[in-house]
N, C-alpha and C positions, 0 to 999 in steps of 0.2 A: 361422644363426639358431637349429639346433637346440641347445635348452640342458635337460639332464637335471636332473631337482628329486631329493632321497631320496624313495626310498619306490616311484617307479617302475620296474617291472620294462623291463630296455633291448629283450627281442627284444618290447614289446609297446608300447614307445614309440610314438606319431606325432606330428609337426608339421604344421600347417595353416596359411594367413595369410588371412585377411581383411580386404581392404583396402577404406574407405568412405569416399569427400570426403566433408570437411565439409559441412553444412547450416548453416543459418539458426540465430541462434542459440535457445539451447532457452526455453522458455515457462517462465511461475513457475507455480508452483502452482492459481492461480487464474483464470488470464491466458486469452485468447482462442489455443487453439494454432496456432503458427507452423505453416507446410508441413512435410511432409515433406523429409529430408536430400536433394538434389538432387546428378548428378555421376553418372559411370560408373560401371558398376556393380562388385561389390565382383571383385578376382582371385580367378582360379581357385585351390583348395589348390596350396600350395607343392609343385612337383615335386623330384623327385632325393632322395626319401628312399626305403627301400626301405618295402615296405607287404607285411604278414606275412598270407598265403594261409590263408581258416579257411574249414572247411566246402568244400566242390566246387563252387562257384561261382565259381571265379577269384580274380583280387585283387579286394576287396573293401574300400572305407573299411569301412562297418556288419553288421557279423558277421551272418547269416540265425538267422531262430528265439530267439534269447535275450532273455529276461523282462527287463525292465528292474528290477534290487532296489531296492528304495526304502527298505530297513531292516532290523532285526530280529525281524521277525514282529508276533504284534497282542498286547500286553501282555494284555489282556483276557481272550484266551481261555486265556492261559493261567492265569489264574486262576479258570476256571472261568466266566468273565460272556462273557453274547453279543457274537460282534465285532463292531467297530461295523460292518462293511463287512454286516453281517447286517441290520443295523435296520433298521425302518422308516424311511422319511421322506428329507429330503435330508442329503447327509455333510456337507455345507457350510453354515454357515449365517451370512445376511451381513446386513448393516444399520446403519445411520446414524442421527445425531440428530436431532431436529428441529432446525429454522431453519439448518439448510445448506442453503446457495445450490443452484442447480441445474448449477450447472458442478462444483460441486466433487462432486456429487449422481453426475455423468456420470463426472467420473475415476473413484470408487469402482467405477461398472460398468466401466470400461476394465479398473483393476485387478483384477475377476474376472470380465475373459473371459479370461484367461489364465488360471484354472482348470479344470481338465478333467473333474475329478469330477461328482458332481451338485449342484447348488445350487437351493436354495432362494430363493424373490421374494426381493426386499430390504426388509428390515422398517423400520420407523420409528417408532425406543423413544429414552429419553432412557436408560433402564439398558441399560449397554452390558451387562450379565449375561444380559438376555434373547438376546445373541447370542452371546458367548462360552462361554458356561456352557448351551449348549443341550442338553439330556438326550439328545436324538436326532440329533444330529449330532456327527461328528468332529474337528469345527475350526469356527473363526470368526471372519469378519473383520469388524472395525466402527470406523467413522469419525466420528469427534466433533473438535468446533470449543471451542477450550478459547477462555473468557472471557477469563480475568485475562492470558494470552497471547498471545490473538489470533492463535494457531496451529490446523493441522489436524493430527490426529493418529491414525495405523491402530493399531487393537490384533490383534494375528492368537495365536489360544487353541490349543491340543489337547489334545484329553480324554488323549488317550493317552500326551504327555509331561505332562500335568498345567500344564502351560508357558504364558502370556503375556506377550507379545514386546512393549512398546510405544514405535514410531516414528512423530516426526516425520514430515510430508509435507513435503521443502522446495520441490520442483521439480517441474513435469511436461513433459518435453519434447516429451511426443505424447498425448492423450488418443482415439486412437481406438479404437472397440473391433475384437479380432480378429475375423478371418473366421471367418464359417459353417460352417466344413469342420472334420473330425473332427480336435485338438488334441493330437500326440503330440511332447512336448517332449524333448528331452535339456537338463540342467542343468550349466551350468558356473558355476563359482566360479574366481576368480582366487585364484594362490598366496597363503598365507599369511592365506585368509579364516579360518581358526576358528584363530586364533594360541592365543586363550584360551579355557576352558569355557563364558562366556556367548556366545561368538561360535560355537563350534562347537555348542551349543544353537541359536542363531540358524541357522547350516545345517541342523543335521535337521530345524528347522520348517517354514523354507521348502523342503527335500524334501520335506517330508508334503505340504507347501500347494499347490507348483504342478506338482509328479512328474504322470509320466501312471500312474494303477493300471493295474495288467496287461496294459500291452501293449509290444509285438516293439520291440527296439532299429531293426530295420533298415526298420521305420512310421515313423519317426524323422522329421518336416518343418520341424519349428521348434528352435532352440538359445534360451534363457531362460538370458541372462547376468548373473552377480551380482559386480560387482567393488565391491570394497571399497577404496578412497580414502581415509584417515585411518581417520574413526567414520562414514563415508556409505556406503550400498549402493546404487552405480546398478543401475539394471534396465534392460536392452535385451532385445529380439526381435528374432531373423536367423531368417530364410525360408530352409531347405537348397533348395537346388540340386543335381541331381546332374547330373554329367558324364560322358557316355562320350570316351577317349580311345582310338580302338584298343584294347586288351585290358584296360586302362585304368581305373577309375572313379573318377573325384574329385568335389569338388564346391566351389562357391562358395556364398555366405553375401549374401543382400542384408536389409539393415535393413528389418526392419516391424512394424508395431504400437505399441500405448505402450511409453512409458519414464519409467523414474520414479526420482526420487532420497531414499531414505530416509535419516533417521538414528537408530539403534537410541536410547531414552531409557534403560527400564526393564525388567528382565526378572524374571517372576516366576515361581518353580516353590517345589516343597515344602516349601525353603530358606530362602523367604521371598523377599523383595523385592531386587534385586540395581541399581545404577547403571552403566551406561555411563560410563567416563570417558577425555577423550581428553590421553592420556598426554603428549603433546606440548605441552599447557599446563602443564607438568609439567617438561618434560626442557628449557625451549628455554634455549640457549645465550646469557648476556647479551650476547655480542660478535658474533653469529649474527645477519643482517637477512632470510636465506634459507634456510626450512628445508623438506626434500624431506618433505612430510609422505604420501607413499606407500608403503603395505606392499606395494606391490607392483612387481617386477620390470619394464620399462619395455624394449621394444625398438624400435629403428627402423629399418626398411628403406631401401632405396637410394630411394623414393619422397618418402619424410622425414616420412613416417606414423607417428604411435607404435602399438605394441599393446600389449597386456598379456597374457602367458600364464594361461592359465585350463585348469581339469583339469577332464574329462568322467568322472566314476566309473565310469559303466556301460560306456566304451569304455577304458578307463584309456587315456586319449587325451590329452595337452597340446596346444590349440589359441590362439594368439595372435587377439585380438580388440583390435580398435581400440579405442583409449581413450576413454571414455567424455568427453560434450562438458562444459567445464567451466561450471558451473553456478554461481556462486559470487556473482554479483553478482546473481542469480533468487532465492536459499534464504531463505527464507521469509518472500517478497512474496506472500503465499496470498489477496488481496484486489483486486479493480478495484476503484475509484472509486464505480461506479455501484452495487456491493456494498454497499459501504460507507456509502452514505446509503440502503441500505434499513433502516440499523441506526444512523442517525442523522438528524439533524435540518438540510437545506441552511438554510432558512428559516422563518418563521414570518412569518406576518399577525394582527399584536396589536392588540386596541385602546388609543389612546393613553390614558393618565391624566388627567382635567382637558377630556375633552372630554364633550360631551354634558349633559344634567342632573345638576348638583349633587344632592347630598342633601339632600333636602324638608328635614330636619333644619335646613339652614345657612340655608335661606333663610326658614325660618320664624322663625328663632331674629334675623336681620336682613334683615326685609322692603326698608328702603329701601336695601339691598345688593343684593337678589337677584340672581342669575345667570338669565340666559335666552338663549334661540337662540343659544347656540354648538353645535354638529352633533358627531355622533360621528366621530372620523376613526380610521382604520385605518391601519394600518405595516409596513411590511414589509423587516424586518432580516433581517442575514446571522445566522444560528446561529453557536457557537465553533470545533462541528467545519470548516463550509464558510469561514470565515477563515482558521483551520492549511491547509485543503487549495489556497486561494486560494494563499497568499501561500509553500507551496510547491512550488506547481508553477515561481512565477518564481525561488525559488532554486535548482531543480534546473534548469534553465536557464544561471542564471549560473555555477553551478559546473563546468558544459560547458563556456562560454564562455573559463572561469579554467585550462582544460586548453588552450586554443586547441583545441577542436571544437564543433562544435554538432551537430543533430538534423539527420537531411535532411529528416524531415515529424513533428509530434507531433501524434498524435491520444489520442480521450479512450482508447481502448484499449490505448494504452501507457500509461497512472498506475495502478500499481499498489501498494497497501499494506504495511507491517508494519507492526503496531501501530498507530499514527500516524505512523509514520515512512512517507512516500512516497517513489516512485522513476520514473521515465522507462523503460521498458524496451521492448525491441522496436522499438525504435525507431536506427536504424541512425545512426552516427556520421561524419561527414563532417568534413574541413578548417574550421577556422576562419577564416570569411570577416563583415566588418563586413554587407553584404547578408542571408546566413545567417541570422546574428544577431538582425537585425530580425526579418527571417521569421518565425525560433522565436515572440521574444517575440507575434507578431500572431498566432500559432497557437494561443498557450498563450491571448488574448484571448478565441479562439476557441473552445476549450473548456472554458473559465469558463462562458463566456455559454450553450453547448449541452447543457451539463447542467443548470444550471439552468431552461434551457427544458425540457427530458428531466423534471426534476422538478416543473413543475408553476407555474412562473414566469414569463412572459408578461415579452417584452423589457421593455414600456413601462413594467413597475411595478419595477424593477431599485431600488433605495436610489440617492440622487443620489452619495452617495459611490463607489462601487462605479462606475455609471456615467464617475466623474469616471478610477477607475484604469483602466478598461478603454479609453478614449479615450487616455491617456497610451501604454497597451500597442498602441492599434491607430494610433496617430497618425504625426507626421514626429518623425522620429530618434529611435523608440523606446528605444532602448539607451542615449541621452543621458540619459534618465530612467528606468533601470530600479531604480536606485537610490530614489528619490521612489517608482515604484509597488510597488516591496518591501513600503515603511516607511509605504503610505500607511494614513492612518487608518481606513480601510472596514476594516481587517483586525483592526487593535485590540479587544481584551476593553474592555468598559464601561470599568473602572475603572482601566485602563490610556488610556483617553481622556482620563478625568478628570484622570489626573496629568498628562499631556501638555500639554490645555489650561491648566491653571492655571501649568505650566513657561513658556509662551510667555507668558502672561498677563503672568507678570509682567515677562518681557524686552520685552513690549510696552509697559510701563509707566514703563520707562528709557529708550524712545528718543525723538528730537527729534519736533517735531511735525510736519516733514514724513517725518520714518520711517517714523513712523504712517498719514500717509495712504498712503505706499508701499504699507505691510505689510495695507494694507485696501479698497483701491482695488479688488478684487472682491468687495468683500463687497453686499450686498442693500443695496437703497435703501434710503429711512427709513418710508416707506410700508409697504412689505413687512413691515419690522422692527414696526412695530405691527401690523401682521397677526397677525403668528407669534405674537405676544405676546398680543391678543386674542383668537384663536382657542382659547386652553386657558387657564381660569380658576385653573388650580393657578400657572401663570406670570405672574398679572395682578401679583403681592403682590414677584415677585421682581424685575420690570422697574427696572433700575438708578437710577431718579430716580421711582419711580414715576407714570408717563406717563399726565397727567390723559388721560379719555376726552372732553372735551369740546375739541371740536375749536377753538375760541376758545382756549382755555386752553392748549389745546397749541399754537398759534400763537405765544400770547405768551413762551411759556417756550424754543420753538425762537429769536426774538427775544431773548430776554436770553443763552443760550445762544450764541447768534453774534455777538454783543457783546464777550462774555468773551473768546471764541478766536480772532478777527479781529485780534487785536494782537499774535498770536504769528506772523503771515503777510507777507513783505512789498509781495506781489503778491496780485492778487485775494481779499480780506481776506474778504467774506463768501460765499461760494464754497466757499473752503477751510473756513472755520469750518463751514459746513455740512455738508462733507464729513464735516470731524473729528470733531464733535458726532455723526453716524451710527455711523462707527467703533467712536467711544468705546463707545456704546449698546448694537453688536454685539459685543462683546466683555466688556464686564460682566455685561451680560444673563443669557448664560449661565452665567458664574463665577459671579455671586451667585444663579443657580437654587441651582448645585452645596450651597452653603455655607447657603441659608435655606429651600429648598423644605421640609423637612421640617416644620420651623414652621408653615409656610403651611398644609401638609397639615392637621398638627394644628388649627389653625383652624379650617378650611372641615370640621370633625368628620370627617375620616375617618381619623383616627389618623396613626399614625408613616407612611414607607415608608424603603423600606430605601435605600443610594445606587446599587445598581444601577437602580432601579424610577425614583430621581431623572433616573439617567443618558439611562434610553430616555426620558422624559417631553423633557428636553432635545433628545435628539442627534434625536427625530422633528421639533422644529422646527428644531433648528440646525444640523443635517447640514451642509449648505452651509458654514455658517462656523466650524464646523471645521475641513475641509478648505482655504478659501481663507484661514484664519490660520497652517495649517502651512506652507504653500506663501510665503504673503507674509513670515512674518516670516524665512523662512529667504533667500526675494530681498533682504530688505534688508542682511544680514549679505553675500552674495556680493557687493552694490554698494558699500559698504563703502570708502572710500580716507581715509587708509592703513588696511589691514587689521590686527589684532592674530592673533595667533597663537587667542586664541580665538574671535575671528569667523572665523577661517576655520574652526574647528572646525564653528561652528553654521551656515556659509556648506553644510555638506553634508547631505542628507538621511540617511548614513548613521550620523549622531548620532542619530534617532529608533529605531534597532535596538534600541537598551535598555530599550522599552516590548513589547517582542516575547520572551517564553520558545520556546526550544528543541521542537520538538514532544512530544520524549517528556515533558517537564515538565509539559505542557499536561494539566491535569484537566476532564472535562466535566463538568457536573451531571447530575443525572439528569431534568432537563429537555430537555436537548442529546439525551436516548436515545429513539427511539422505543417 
């Protein structure tokens, strides 16, 4: 395994192997951290190399008495200015932005207990300058939550290279902080890290950043590993061990502390503003479907462990270290769930339009019209953001399922963010089993409904839509319908409703007339339906026949009504007519809100409203027939004999997917933001 790099002297060579099972896999950036890597602990250094005798202490891995160099002296004094290491105050000086979470609050401290100098509290400025540009200190590390990104991002400064380094945070495998005990690191870098001037820039900072100042190599208890994987810098902590063998001394390496995975953006020094770019997007091979995007050397033992060789400067030592865990479907999900609607909106409780007292205006202006005793009622709809995160959690489900695996358990601390892009993580992968399956989906029912308890939403006031998916998600043969609760309409944007409804409206308006009672057969009595309709005075004007309030009168007219439609039946003629005549009612109602409410507004003096403002005024009384018109007319197209090739189109719920954007597509308002 020994394999010689240029530039190392041979009589001062050594090889070491550290070997570590795997763990659990590693945490996103944001995420609740997983345990620590579990498994035997790492082997002893590699024997049968010879090990070169320094100083009168025997063989020796770590030479006695020698300073550990960390550079080229202190630029400062040699131009006459006090060194920094002279200053008052602390050398380090760290701090973050407002409105970072407090997890991500806790990595930033993880990341500087790995520093060993002095440090300063953690400040909390929205000018990262108040910390990298601090007059009395040597360096400085600061953590901001970029907006328009939706990323977190470290900037690490030094006065003394003039230098700002800034990396992404994509990943955190471990956010504990190091022990209590005095921190004297040895640094490796994996071959081929500073291939270029910004990258080898990038080494001397992070020597300045996390080197231990002036102390003994052979104090030496911690190794602070920097491999570099394309354009990412993992960070690992190994805890030395030292070994006595007989005359002997070696030692083994066991994993501890955080670990973290960077990716350099931008680097600034006196040159001005420099870009990271990863050359591979660049170089890749059109006929290429695999490409080894590692600069770095790759070995594997008879255990069938990779390492990576990594150079120790101060011991000019090559030491193999396990490859760091791949992180790749973690990088940058920097967000849970529960984060994520402290910076949005799950719900709102609105008051509806049209309920309560009219404007003195309308009724003064026609007294023998006047509005009275309708109540004020209240609403309480899903926000845009909690729709996106609704409807996907059930497609990262299905797209398990379309791998043949599912989840073995999902809870709400596996959903974690990018952007609005969500993802299932931590969450361990099992066989695809139809059992499973269900499971998932009744899990994912299940943390629907616990966050929104979490946020302040009390089961019984759930929207009846929502209600209506979550029952489909917790019911029998949930996966028979996962389709329908994808695409159901709790999830739809208003005005994506509205195209919807009036898309069915009017295929309900081409079928036979027992299609229709098919396609309506759940819908609300006729009772109710004048409810809905009397209860908000904006909807009296838009009720499809407009529906005398005196109850004679509507008698008579349900009578002529059933007249009419009794001869379209050949069985129970007025029955059905009455059925039909409800239907019909429930289904106009709402389309001709869509199309005249605004008018009506105008009326009743309170000017225009826009067709969102129309939408909520409806969907707060017609939730329900919404939902039991997507569901019914899409039963009648699956009942169907003979089918055409386009009833079976519309025979499947997954024709309603076209009322549904992409999440990154998805814009909120700046109502949706907290």
């Amino acid at each position: 395994m020994a394999r010689k790099r240029k530039g190392n002297r041979a009589g001062d060579q050594r090889q070491a192997t550290a070997t570590q099972a795997q763990g659990p896999p590693p945490g996103p950036a944001q995420g609740p951290p997983p345990g620590p890597a579990q498994g035997p602990p790492p082997a002893q250094a590699q024997g049968g190399h010879p090990q070169e005798r320094r100083g009168t202490g025997g063989d020796e891995l770590l030479p006695p008495r020698k300073k550990i160099n960390r550079g080229s002296g202190d630029s400062n004094a040699e131009k006459g200015e006090p060194s920094v290491k002279n200053r008052t105050g602390p050398l380090f000086s760290i701090g973050h932005c407002h409105g970072l979470s407090a997890r991500h609050a806790m990595q930033l401290s993880s990341l500087a207990s790995l520093i060993t100098s002095n440090k300063g509290e953690i400040k909390l400025t929205d000018d990262p300058n108040d910390v990298l540009h601090d007059k009395e200190s040597s360096c400085g590390v600061y953590m901001q939550w970029c907006k328009q990104s939706d990323s977190i991002f470290i900037r690490i400064s030094s006065a003394e290279m003039k230098t700002v380094i800034e990396m992404e945070l994509l990943a955190v495998c471990k956010d504990e902080l190091m022990e209590k005990e005095a921190l004297v690191p040895l640094l490796a870098f994996s071959q081929e890290f500073d291939a270029d001037d910004k990258w080898a820039a990038t080494k001397l900072l992070l020597q300045e950043v996390f080197g231990s100042r002036d102390a003994r190599v052979d104090d030496a208890n911690y190794i602070y590993a920097f491999t570099r994987i394309s354009q990412k810098i993992h960070i690992q902590t190994f805890k030395i061990n030292i070994k006595k063998n007989g005359g002997h001394h070696g030692f083994d390496l066991v994993k501890r502390g955080p670990s973290f995975v960077l990716k350099p953006e931008k680097f600034s020094d006196s040159n001005g503003d420099r870009v990271f770019l990863d050359q591979h997007r660049f170089l890749m091979d059109k006929g290429t479907e695999n490409v080894d995007l590692s600069f770095s050397a790759v070995i594997h033992n008879s255990s069938g462990l990779s390492h990576v060789p990594h150079h120790i400067n101060e011991l000019r030592l090559d030491i193999f270290l396990p490859t760091p865990p791949d992180t790749t479907e973690w990088e940058g999900y920097t967000m849970t769930a529960v984060e994520f609607f402290t910076r949005y909106h799950a719900y709102k409780r609105t008051h509806v339009p049209g309920t309560g007292p009219p404007p003195e205006a309308y009724n003064a202006k026609n007294p023998k019209e006047a509005i009275t005793g309708v109540d004020v009622r209240m609403y309480n709809h899903l926000c845009r953001p909690f729709q996106m995160f609704g409807r996907s959690c059930i497609v990262c489900c299905e797209e398990a399922f379309a791998k043949q695996t599912c989840y073995e358990n999902i809870e709400l601390e596996n959903l974690f963010f990018r952007g609005k892009k969500l993802k299932i993580l931590g969450a361990k992968l099992v066989n695809y089993t139809v059992a499973k399956a269900e499971a998932n989906l009744r899990q994912v029912a299940a943390v629907i409904s616990d966050l929104l308890r979490k946020l302040g939403l009390r089961q019984g006031n759930f929207p009846h839509d929502l209600e209506n998916c979550l029952d489909l998600l917790k019911g029998k043969n949930p996966l028979d319908k996962l389709e329908q609760s994808k695409n159901h309409v709790c999830w739809m944007d208003r005005l994506d409703k509205i195209l919807m409804f009036e898309d069915i409206f009017d295929e309900f308006e081409k079928m036979t007339p027992a299609e229709k009672l098919e396609a309506g057969k759940n819908f609300p009595k006729f009772g109710h339906l004048q409810l809905m309709v009397a209860r908000n005075w904006l909807m009296r004007d838009c009720s499809s026949y407009r529906l005398p309030t005196n109850r004679e009168q509507l008698n008579e007219l349900r009578k002529r009504k059933r007249k009419e439609l009794s001869g379209l039946f050949l069985t129970d003629h007025d029955a059905n007519a009455d059925k039909l005549f409800t239907i019909q009612k429930c289904f106009k109602t709402p389309r001709n809100a869509f199309q005249h409410l605004t008018a009506s507004a105008a009326k009743l003096l309170i000017g225009n409203l826009s067709r969102e403002v129309v939408e909520f005024v409806v969907s707060s009384e017609f939730t329900k027939v919404y939902m039991r018109a997507q569901e019914g007319v899409t039963r009648v197209y699956a009942n169907r004999i003979p089918q055409t090739t386009l009833d079976n189109e519309r025979s499947k719920f997954s024709r309603f997917g076209r009322y549904f954007q992409a999440p990154e597509g998805i814009q909120f308002k700046d109502n949706d933001k907290k």
